[in-house]
N, C-alpha and C positions, 0 to 999 in steps of 0.2 A: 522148089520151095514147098514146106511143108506146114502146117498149121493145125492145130488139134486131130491129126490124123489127115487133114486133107491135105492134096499134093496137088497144086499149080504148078502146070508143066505145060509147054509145046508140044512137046511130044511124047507119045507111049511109049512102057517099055517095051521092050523086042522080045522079052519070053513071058508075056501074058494073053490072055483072049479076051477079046472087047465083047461088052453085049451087045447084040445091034438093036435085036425088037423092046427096048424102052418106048413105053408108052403113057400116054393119059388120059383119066377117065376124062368126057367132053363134061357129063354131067357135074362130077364135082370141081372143074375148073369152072362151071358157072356157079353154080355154089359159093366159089373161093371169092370169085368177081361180088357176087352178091355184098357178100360180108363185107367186103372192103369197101364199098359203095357204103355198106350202110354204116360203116367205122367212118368214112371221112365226113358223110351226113353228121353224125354225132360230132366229130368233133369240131364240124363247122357252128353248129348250134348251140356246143358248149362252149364254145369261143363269144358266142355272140351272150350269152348266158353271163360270162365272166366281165363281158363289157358293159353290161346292164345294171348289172345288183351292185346296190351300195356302200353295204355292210363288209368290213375285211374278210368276217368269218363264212360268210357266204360264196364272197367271191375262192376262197380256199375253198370251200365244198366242190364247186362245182371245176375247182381246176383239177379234183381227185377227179371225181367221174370222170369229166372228158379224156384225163390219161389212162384211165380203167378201160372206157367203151373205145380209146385208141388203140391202146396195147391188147386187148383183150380180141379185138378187131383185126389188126394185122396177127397175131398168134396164131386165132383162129383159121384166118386165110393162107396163112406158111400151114397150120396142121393140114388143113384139107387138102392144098395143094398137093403135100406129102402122100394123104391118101389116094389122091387121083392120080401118084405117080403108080405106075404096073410094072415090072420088073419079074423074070422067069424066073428067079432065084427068092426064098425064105427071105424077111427083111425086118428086122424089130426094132427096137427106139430103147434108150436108156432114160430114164425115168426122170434122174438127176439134170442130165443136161437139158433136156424138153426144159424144166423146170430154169435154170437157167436162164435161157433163152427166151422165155417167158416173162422173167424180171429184168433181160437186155429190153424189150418192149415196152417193159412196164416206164423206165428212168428213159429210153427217147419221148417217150407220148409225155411223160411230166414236165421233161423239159422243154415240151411244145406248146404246153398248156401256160406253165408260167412264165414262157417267152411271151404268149400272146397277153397274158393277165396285164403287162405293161402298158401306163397308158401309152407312152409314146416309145418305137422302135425306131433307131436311127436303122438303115441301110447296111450296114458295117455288124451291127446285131445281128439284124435277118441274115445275114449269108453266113454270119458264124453258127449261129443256130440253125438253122439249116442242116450245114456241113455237119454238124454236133448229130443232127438227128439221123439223117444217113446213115453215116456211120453206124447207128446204134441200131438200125432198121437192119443193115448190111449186116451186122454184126450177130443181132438178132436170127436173120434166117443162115448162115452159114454154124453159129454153133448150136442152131436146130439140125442142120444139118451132120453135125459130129456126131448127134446123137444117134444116127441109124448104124445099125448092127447088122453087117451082113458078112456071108464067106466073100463079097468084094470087094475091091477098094477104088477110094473114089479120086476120080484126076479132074482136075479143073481148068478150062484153056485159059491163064491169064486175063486176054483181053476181053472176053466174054465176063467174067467174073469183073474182070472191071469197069466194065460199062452196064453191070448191074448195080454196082457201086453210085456210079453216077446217074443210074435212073433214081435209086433211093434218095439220092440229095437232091435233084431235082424235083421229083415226088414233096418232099419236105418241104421247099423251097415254094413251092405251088402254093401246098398247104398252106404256106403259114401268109402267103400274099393272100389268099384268097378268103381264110379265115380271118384277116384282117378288114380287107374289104365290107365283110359280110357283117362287120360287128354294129354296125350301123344301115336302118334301113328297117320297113315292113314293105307290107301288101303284099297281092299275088304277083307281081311280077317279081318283087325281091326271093319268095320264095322259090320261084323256078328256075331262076341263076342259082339258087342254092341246089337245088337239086340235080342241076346239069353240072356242075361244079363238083357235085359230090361222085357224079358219074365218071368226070374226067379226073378224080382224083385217083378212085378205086378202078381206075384204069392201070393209069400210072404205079400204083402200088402192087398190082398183079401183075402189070409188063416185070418187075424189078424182079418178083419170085420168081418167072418163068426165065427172063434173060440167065439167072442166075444158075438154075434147073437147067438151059442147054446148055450152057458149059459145062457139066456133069458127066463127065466118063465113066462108067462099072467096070473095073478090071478083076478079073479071076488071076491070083497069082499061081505059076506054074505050079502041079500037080496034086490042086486043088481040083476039086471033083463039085461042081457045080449041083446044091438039091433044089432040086423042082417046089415049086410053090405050089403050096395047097390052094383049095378055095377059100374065102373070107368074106368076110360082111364089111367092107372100106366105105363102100357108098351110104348102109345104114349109121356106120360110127360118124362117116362125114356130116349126113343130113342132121344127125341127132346134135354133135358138137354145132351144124351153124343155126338147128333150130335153140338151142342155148345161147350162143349167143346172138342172135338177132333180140330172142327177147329179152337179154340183156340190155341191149342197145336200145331196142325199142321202149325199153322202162324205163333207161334212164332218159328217152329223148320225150315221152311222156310227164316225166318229172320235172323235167326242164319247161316243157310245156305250158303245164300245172303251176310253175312257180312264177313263172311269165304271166299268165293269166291272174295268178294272188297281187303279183308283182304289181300287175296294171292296176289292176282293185284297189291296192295299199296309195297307187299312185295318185290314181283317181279319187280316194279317200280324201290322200293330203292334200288334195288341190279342192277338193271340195271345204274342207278345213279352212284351206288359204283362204279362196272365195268369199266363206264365213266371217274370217278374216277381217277381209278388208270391207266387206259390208259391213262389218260392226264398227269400224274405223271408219268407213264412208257416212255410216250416220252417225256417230260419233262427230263428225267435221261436218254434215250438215246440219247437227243440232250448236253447233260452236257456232256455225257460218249464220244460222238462222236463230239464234238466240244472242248472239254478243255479237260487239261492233268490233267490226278489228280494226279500227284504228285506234282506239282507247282499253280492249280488252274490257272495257264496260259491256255490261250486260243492253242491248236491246228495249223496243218499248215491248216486241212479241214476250221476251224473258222477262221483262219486266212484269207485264201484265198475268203471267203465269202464276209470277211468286206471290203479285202484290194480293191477286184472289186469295192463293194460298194462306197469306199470312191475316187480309180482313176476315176470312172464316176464323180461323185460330180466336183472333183479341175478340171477334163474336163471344165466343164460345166462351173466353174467357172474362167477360165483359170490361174489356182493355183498352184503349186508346192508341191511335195509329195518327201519326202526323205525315202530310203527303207534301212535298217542298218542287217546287217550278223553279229551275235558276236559268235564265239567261245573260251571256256575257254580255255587258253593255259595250257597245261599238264596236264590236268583234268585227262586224263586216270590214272596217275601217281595214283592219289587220290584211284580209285579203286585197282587198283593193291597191295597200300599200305595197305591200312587201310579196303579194303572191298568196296561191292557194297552197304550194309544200311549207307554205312560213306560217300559216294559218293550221294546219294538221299538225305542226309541231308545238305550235302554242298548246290546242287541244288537248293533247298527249300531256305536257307537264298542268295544265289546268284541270283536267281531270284524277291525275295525281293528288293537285293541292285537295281538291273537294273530296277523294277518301281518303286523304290523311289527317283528315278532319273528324273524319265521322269516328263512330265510336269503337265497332268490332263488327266482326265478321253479320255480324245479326241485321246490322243497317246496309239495308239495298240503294246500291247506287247504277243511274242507268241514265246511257246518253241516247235521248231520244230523235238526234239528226241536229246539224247545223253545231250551232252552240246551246239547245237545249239539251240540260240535263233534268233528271227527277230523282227525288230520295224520300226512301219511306225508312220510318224509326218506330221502333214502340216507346209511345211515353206515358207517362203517369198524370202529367199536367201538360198545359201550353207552354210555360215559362222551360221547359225542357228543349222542347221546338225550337222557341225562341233564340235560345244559346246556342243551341246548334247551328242556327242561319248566320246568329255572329261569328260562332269561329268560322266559317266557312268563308264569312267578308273576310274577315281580319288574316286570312291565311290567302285570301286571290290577292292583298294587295302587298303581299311580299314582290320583292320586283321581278322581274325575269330576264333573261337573257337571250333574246333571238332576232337571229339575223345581224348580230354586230350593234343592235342594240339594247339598251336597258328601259323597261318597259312595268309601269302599273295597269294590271286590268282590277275591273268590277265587275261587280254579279246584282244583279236584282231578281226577290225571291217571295215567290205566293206560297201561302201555307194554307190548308185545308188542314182540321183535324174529326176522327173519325172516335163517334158517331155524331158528331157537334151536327160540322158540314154534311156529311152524307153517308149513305149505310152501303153505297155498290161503288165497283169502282170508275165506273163513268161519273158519277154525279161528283167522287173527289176531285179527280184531277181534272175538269173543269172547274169546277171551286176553286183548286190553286191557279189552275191557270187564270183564271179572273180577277184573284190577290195579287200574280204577278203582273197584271195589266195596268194593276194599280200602281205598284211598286217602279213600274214604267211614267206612268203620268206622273208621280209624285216625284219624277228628278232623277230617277235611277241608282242606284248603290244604295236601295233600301227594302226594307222589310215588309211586306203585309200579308194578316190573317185575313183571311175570308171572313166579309158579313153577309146577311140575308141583303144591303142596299145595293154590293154589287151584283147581285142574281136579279134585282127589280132593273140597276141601269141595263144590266145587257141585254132585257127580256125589252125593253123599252126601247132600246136603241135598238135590237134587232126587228122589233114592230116599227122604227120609224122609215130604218132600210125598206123596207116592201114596202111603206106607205111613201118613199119620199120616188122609188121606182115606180109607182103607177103616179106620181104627181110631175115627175120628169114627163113622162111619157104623153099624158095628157095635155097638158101644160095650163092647166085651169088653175092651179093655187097657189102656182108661183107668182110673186109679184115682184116687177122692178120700182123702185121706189130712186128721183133723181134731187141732188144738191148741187145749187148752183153753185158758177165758181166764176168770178169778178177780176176786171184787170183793174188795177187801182189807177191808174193815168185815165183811162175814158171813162171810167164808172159804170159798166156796162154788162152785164152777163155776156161770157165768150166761151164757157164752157161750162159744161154737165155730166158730173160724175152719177154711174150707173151703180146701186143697192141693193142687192136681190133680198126678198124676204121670203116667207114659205107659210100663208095664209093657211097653216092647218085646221081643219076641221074638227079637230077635239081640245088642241091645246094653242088655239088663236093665232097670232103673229107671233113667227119664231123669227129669231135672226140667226147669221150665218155659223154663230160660237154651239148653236144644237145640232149642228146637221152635217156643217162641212168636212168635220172629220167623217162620218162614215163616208159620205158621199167618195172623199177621198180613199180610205180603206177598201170601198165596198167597188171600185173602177166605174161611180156614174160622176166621174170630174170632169171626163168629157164630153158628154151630154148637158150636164150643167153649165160647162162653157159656150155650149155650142149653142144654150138656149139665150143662155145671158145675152151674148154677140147680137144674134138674131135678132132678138125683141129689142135692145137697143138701135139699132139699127133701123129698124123699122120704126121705130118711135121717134127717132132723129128724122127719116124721111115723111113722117107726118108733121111732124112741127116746122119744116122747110115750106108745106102746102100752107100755113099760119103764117108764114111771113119772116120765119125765124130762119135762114138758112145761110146765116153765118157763123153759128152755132155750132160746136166741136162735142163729142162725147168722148168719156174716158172711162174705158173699162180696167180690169186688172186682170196680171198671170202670175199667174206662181211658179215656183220651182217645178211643180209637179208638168205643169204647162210646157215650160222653155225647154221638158227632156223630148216633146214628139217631136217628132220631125214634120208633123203633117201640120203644124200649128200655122206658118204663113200660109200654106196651101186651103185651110178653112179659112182663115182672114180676110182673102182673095177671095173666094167662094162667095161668102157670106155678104163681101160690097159688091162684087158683079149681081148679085140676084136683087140686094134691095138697092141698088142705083147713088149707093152713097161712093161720095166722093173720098178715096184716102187720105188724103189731108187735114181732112176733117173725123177722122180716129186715131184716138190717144190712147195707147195704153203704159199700162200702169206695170213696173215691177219692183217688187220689195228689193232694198240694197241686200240682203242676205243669199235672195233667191239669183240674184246677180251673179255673187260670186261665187255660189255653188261649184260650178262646172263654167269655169270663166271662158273655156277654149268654145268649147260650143255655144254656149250662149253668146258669146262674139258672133260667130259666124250668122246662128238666126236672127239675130237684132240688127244684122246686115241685110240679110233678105228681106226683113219687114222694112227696114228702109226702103230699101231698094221698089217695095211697093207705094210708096208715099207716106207710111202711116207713120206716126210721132210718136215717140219713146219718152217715158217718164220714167226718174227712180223712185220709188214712193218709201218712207218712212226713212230719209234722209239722217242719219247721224246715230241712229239704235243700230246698227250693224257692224261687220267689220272690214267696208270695203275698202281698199287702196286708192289714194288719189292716182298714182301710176296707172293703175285700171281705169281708172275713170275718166283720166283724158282719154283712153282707146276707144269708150265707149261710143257707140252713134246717137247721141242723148239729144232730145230737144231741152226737154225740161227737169227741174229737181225739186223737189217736194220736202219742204220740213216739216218733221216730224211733230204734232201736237204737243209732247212733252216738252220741249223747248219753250211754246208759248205759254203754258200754263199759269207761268210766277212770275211772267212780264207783267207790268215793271217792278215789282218786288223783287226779282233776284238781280242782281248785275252780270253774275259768270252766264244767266242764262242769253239776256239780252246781247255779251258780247260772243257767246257761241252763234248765234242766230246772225249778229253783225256779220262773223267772220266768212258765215256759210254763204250768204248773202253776197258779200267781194269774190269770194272764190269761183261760185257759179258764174257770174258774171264773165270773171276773167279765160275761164270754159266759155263762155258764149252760151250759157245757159239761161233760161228764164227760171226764175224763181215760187212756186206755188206755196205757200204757207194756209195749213189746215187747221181747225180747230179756234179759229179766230172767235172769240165770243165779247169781247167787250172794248169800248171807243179805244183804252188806253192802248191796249196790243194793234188796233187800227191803225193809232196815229203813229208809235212805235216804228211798223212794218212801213210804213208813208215812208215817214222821215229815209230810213236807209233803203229805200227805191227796192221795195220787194215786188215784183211784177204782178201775183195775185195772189187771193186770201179767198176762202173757202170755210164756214164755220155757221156757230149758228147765231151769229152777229149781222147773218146777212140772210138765211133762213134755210129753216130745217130743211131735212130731208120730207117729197111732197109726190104723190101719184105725177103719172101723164098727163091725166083731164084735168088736174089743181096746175100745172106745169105752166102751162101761157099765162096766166093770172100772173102769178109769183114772179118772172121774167118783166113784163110787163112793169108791176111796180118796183121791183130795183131798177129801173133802168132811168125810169122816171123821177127816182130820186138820189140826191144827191150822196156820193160816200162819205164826205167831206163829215158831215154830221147824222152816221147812221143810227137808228133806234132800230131793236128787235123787230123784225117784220111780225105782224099779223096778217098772214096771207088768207085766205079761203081755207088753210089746214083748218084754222078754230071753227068754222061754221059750215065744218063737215058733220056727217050725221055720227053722234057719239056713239050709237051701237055699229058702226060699221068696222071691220078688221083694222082698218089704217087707223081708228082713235086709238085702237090699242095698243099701237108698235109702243115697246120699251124705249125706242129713242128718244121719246118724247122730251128728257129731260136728262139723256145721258146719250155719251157720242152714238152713232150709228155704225153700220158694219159695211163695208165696203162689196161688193159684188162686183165679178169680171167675169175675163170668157172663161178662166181656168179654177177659180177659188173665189175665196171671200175673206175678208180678212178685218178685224177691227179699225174703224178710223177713229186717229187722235186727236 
């Protein structure tokens, strides 16, 4: 077989002479080893290069190099090989085909490059490419090999030739596993698999030239006359081409280097960029998170207060007017407690809706300040601006709504402060409104009010009375219980004693309960007020038992606020184990409304208190809106009608037959009957007639200290019901500058005191 001059054969022909002393230089076959070492080095790194860069037109630059410093690399290793071969015989190279064989190098290493450039190589790819590069490797150094010009000819053994063949596709096949491998990965350990890998390549690729080189036969054809080789410089042309190309290789793996290094930089730029990024986005969403609520996408009171600065310097400056508005939804809590807290967020959400599609434009700040308060500041020109605004804001909450499967009106009650009327900073407004809307609460709710200078005097005064009514708690010197007897009409006889609490202030005289017991209630001293009420009662009961009196009942009151502790019969208990009264002989008192608050619990503690002996009264009987169905549950001794019923006895008839009817009812309950506020014979004889069990009023006498207390007892008892006149007890010929001439009851009803509250009696 014959191929560009070369002849693959088994065997020689019979009329030629073989050479025998073929040799090679040791030096430039290391030489040759070098280069290819440092070709497969590159082309591992330009592999890893091609996996890296992002850009198309980068990843093409560098898949040129690395087929450059490939081809360039094997070329150089087949040239020097060549020159490390020695041979007796002249031996030259033709120009063209080196050249050749040169661009067979060039189109294998490109197509190993762009094989690798791929991001993903099926298995079936690599072994074609591979085979593809082989070949072109094989191909490569055999028509470098055509190119030697000698008086010999060259015979090749077949299978030598072919299993150089197959070191080249194996060689390739390395390659391109390994620079696949490689393409992913640092540190020094990844580096020195790189390097041993480049060693075992540039192994492989110098085994491939040499296997190839001893299949190599020099035959002299018959009567050819063999010329002797001169001396020559092989070793200087070799060292010089692989000092060329090394630093070839070595620039470009420099470059590669170099762009790795930009690369990282570029990288580490962009992520410092990102970083930036998202910091700017992270405070970007903690000024959202820390300036707006997100459940309403309303603005905050922290954003709120920002703007609201911002915008009072502004109307400063411009000497303009700022209205500051307080809205809270009236019974909103109701919503949670009904339907849930996500039914209550959802209200929120369309209720803060309605209150900015109200307002005027982007200029008017709205902001939800927690719960169901909101705030909104406007610029206005006058109050009556203000004003309109608070109405549409009503007149837009009571569109109805939709939630939960129901259809639903809410209301708003709203404080206005305007500035600089009410105040010049922003603390002093939005207390101002907040104490407009306090008002707008007491006044009924779903209403409007401006701030005046009277509610900055109540609050300052009610907050003065807070710290004076806590060290008067505390002490317990100015509080006073003040007691009104209470008559069974069959024995005529005082059988019980309802407990009054007063609050003998020292600057503003005798207060009663309608000054004090809302704070006491707001401010958490209700139970200390109860607890003192109990106590002093109690011990006042066990003094009047050492007098002679000690079949005498007292009756204090609780309120709603009371019937929610749980520790309430556990004080009750407390309170008669220490002063030695007997439970039988404690009556408490509770308003039919505070009843049915919370009907299920209240059940249960009105069992407990039974369950200690103590008597249950409902007090203000028919002003409420209890169920009779409740009221057989109840564990009730007694029931108390209401003062307003007595008033227009005997001039009304509807009132006389509501009092008749309440009168049958209780009974048929197995209730006793208490009727308050009795003040004159006819209401007397009235209550007689339809068998009312007892009367309490000041037909029978005022409310009266402790020490006036046996006196007073003493003379009703002694006289007859049958034909009562207004008593004159010892109250009249008490000393007139003393606190108790002063009480307001004097000539209007009294205020009721118990263990938990106080409350007006009728």
């Amino acid at each position: 077989m014959e191929w560009l001059g070369l002849h693959f054969v088994n065997e020689l022909p019979d009329n030629g002479q073989v050479l025998l002393d073929c040799s090679h230089n040791p030096l430039l076959v290391m030489l040759a080893y070098l280069v290819a070492c440092a070709a497969s080095f590159a082309t591992l790194d330009m592999a890893e290069r091609v996996g890296h860069v992002e850009h198309p037109a980068q990843q093409r630059l560098w898949r040129w190099v690395g087929a450059c410093c490939l081809a360039g690399g094997i070329w150089a290793m087949h040239f020097i090989g060549m020159l490390a071969f020695q041979t007796p015989i002249v031996v030259s190279y033709d120009l063209v085909t080196t050249l050749v064989s040169l661009l067979i190098a060039l189109f294998a290493s490109f197509l190993a490059m762009h094989t690798l450039g791929r991001p993903e190589l099926r298995p079936s790819q690599t072994f074609r490419a591979a085979l593809s590069m082989g070949l072109g490797i094989a191909a490569m150094h055999y028509v470098g090999m055509s190119a030697v010009r000698s008086s010999a000819q060259q015979y090749y053994q077949p299978w030598l030739a072919g299993l150089s063949v197959l070191i080249a596709i194996g060689a390739s096949l390395a390659a391109l596993l390994l620079a696949r491998h490689f393409r992913s990965g640092s540190g020094m350990f990844h580096q020195l698999l790189k390097y041993s890998a480049s060693l075992v390549m540039g192994a492989a690729i110098v085994s491939m030239h040499f296997t190839g080189m001893w299949s190599l036969r020099l035959v002299l054809p018959e009567g050819h006359v063999a010329t002797a080789a001169v001396e020559n410089n092989h070793l200087q042309l070799g060292m010089t081409i692989a000092l060329i190309t090394l630093l070839i290789i070595g620039s470009s793996v420099s470059a590669a280097l170099s762009n790795k290094k930009l690369q990282h930089k570029e990288q580490d730029l962009r992520r410092v960029n990102a970083l930036l990024s998202q910091l700017d986005q992270a405070r970007l969403s903690l000024a959202q998170v820390a300036h707006y609520d997100p459940l309403t996408n309303l603005i905050n009171r922290r954003g709120f207060n920002q703007i609201f600065a911002e915008r009072l310097i502004e109307r400063a400056s411009l000497n303009g007017m700022l209205a500051v508005m307080f809205l809270d939804i009236d019974h909103f809590k109701r919503i949670n407690d009904s339907l849930g807290h996500d039914a209550g967020d959802e209200l929120l959400k369309v209720i803060a809706a309605h209150i900015k599609s109200a307002t005027r434009s982007h200029d008017d700040v709205v902001a939800r300040f927690g719960g169901d308060e909101f705030c909104i500041v406007i610029s206005v020109h006058k109050r009556d601006e203000a004003r309109n605004m608070a109405q549409r804001i009503m007149q837009k909450m009571k569109e109805p709504i939709e939630l939960a499967g129901r259809r639903m009106v809410m209301t708003t009650s709203i404080g206005i402060a305007i500035f600089p009327e009410d105040g010049t900073t922003c603390e002093e407004l939005l207390k101002n409104a907040d104490l407009a809307l306090y008002q707008s609460k007491d006044a009924g709710r779903n209403s409007l009010h401006f701030f005046n200078a009277n509610l900055k005097t109540k609050a300052s005064l009610e907050l003065q009375l807070e710290e004076q009514l806590r060290q008067a708690l505390r002490e317990g010197r100015e509080m006073q219980l003040f007691y009104q007897p209470i008559c069974e009409i069959k024995s005529g006889r005082v059988t019980k004693l309802e407990a009054l609490i007063r609050w003998n202030h020292p600057q503003h005289g005798l207060l009663t309960p309608d000054r004090f017991l809302h704070i006491a209630e707001a401010n958490g001293l209700v139970a200390a007020l109860d607890n003192w009420v109990l106590r002093t009662a109690c011990n006042d009961l066990a003094t009047l038992d050492e007098q002679g009196h000690g079949e005498l009942m007292v009756t204090v009151n609780c309120s709603s606020l009371n019937l929610a502790r749980e520790e309430l019969a556990d004080d009750i208990e407390n309170v008669l184990r220490t002063t030695g009264i007997s439970a039988q002989r404690l009556e408490l008192e509770v308003t039919e409304n505070a009843l049915m608050g919370n009907i299920t619990n209240t059940l249960q503690l009105l069992r407990q208190m039974r369950s200690l002996g103590v008597s249950l009264s409902i007090d203000d009987f028919g002003t409420g809106y209890s169920s009779l169905a409740y009221l057989k549950r109840l564990p009730l001794n007694t029931l108390k009608i209401d003062r307003s019923f007595i008033l227009d006895i005997p001039k009304s008839a509807p009132d006389m037959e509501i009092v008749q009817a309440i009168i049958v009812m209780a009974h048929t309950l197995h209730l006793q009957v208490v009727t308050e506020g009795v003040e004159t014979q006819q209401q007397f004889d009235f209550l007689a007639e339809y068998e009312c069990d007892y009367i309490q009023g000041h037909l029978l006498s005022k409310p009266v200290l402790m020490e006036e207390l046996p006196a007073v007892i003493q003379q009703l008892n002694q006289r007859p019901l049958s034909s009562p006149a207004p008593l004159t007890p010892p109250v009249a010929a008490r000393d007139t500058d003393s606190p108790a001439s002063r009480d307001p009851f004097a000539d209007t009803p009294g205020y009721h005191a118990s263990a938990s509250t106080v409350r007006p009696i009728r």
